[in-house]
C-alpha positions as CSV (number, residue, x, y, z in Angstrom):
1,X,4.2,-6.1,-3.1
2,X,1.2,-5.9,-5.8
3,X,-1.7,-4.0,-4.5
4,X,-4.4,-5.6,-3.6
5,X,-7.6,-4.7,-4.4
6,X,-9.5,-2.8,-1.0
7,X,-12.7,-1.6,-0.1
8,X,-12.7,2.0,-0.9
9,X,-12.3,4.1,3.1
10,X,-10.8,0.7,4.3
11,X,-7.0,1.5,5.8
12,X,-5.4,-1.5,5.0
13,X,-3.6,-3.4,7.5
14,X,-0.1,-2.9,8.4
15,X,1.5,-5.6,9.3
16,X,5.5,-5.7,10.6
17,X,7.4,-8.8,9.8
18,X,10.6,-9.6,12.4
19,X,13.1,-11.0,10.4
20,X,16.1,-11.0,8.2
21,X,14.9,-11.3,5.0
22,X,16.5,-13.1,2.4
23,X,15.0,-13.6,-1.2
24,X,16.4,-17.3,-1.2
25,X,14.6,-18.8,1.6
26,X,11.7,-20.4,0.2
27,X,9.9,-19.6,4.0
28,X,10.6,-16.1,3.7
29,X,8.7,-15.7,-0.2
30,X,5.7,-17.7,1.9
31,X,5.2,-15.5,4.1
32,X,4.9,-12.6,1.2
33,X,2.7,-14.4,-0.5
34,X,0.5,-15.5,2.5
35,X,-0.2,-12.0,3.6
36,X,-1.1,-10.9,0.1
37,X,-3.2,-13.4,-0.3
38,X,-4.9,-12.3,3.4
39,X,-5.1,-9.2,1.7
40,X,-6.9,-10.2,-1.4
41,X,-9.1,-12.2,1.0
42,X,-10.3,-9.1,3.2
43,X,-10.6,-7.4,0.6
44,X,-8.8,-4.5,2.7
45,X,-5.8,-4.9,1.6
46,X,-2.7,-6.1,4.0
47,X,0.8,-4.2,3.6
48,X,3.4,-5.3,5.6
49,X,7.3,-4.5,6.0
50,X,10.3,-6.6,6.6
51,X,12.1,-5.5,9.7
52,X,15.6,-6.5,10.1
53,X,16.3,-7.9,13.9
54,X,19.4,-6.0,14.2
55,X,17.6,-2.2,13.7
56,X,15.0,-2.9,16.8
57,X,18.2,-4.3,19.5
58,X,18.9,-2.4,22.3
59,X,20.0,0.4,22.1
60,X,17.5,1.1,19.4
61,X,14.1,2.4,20.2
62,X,11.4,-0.4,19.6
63,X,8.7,2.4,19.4
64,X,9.1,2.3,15.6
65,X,7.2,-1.0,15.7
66,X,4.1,1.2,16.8
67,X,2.9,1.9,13.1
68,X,2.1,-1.7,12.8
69,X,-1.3,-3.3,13.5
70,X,0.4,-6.7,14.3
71,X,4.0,-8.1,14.0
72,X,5.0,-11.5,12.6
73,X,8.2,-13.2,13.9
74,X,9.1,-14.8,10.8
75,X,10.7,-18.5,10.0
76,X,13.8,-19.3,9.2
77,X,16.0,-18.2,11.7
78,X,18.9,-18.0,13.2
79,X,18.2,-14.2,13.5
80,X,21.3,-11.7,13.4
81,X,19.9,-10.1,16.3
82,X,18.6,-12.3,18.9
83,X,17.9,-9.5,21.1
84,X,16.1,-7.8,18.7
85,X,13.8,-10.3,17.9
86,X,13.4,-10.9,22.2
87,X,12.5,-6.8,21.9
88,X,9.8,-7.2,19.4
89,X,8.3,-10.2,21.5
90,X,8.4,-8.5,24.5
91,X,7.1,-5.1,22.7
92,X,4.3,-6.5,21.4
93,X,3.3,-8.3,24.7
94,X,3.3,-4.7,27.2
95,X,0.9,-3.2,24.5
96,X,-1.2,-6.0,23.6
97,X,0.1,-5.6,19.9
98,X,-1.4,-8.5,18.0
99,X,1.8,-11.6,17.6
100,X,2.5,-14.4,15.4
101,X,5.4,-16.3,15.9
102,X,6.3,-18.8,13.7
């Protein structure tokens, strides 16, 4: 992702994206440039991360979604991981963790 620019002593947002991404999925380069252009719009900046559904399933710990500021449940599924998207749904939900799902 190119930097955007940011107000200086703003933390940019971190944002988590839910998915399995794959560079060929027209959806999937939308939602890159969507949040960069967020970012460019704030001002703020917005970085976000692609996580894969299958390394937040049970039995993996969910808490490493905490860093984010908000997760995005990306298009284009089928998931691999049903249950790990399900897990960042419901993770976001018990700690009022802001949610997109699209």
């Amino acid at each position: 992702m190119a930097p955007a620019a940011r107000i200086v002593g703003v933390k940019p947002v971190q944002i988590g994206i839910i998915g399995d991404y794959d560079p060929e999925y027209a959806m999937h380069r939308a939602t890159n440039a969507a949040l960069e252009a967020a970012g460019r719009g704030l001002d703020a900046g917005v970085d976000y991360e692609w996580v894969t559904t299958d390394s937040i399933a049970p039995p993996d710990d969910p808490r490493r979604l905490t860093r984010f500021d908000g997760l995005w449940a990306a298009p284009g599924g089928p998931y691999r991981s049903l249950d790990g998207a399900l897990t960042s749904i419901r993770f976001a939900r018990e700690r009022d963790i802001p949610f997109v799902g699209t």
